[in-house]
C-alpha positions as CSV (number, residue, x, y, z in Angstrom):
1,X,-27.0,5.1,64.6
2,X,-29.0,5.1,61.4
3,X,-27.9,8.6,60.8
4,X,-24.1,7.6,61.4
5,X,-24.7,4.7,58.7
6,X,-26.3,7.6,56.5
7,X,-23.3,9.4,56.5
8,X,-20.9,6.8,55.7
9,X,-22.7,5.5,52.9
10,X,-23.2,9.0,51.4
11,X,-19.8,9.6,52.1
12,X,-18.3,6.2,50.1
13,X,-21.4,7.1,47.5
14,X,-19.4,10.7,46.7
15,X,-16.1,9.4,46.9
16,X,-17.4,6.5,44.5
17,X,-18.5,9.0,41.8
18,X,-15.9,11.2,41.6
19,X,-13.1,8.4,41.9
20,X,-14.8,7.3,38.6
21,X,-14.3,10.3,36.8
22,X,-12.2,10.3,33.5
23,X,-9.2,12.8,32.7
24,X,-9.8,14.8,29.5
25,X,-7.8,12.9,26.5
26,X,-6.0,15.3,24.4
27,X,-5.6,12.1,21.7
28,X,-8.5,9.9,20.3
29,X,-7.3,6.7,20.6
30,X,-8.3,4.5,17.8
31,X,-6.3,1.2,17.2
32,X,-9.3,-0.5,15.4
33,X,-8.9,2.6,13.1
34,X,-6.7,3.0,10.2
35,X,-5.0,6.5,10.3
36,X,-4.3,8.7,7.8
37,X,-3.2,12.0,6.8
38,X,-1.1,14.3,8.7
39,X,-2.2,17.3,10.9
40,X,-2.9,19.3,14.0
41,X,-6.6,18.1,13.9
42,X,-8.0,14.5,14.3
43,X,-11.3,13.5,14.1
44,X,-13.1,10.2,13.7
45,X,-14.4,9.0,10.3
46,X,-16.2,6.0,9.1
47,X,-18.0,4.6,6.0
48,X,-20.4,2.1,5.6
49,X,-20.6,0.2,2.4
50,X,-23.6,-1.2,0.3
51,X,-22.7,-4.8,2.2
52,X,-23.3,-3.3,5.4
53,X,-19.5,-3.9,6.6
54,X,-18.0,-0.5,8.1
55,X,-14.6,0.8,8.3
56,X,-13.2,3.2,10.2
57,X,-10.4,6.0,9.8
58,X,-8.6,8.4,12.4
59,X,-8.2,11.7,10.1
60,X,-5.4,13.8,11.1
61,X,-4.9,17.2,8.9
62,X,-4.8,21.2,9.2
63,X,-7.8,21.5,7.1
64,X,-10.9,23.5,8.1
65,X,-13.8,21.3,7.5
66,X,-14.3,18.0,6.6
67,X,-14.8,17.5,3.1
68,X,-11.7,19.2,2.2
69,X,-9.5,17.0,4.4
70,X,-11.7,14.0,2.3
71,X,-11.0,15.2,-0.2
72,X,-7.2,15.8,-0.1
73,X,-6.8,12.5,1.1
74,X,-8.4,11.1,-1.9
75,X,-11.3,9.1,0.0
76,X,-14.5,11.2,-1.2
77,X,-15.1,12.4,-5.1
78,X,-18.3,14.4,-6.2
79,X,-19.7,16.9,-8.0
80,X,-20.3,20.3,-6.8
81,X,-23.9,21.1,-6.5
82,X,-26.6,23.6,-5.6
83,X,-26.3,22.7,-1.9
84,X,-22.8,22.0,-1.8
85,X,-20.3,19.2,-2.8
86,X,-22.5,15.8,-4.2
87,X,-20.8,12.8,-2.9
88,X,-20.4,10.1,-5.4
89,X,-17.6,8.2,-4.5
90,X,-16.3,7.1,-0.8
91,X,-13.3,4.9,0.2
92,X,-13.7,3.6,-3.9
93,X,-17.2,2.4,-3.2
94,X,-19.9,4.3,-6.2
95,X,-23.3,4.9,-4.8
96,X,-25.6,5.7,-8.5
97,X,-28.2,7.3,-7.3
98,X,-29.6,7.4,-11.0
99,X,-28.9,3.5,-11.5
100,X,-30.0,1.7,-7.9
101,X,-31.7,4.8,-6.2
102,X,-28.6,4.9,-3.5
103,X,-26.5,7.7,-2.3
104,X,-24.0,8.8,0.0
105,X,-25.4,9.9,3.2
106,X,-23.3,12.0,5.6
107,X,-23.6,11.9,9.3
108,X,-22.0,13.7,12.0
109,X,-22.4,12.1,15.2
110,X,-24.9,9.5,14.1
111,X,-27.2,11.9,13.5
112,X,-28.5,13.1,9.6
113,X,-25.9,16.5,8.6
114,X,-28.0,19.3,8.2
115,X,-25.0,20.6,6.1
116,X,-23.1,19.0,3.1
117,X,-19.6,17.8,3.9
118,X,-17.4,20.7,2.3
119,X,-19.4,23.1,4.5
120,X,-19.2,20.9,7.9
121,X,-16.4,22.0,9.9
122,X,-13.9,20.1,11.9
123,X,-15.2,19.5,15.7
124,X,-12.9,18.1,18.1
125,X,-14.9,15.0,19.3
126,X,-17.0,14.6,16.8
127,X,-17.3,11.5,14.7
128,X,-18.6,12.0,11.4
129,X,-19.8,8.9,8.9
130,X,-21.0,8.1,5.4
131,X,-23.4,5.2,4.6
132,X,-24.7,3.9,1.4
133,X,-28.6,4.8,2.0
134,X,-31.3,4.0,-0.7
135,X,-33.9,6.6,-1.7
């Protein structure tokens, strides 16, 4: 009897599990996020401001990485610098490093970039962020 029961319930765990599973999404679906651009690649963008308030963008373009589709759509400015593009400037929000010791910070997956944002390229699923962070 108490293998019978065993059965059952392994049987209702596996058909549980994989009952749960999720079909792959082709789209990201985004209504909380204001969409811009136009393109064969999407990918998920947000900013977060000196008040601490964060908005959020769906990027869609057929650039390579994503500075340049930031910059096309006229959300990032910089400088070009010695280790790539110097973000100054994001969604019209300054960051002076030289006057309030803030800068831009740029994320990719909520993790610190380990490359600057011109030379980061496009991952699907990846969601890639810049926050006002003081030195």
């Amino acid at each position: 009897m108490k293998r019978i029961l065993a059965i059952v319930l392994l049987t209702l765990m596996t058909v549980s599990f994989f009952g749960c599973q999720r079909e792959e999404v082709k789209t990201i679906e985004c209504p909380a996020y204001t969409q811009l651009g136009q393109g064969e690649r999407e990918f998920m963008f947000t900013v977060t401001g000196k008040d601490g308030e964060t908005e959020g963008f769906l990027i869609h373009t057929d650039k390579k990485t994503v500075g340049e589709a930031l910059l096309a759509l006229g959300i990032i400015e910089g400088e070009d610098g010695p280790y790539g593009l110097f973000v100054k400037k994001v969604n019209g929000e300054r960051a002076d490093y030289d006057k309030d010791k803030v800068y831009w910070a740029f994320y990719v997956d909520g993790e610190y970039a380990t490359s600057s944002v011109d030379k980061t390229e496009i991952e699907e699923g990846k969601v890639y962020a810049f926050k006002v962070t003081k030195a």
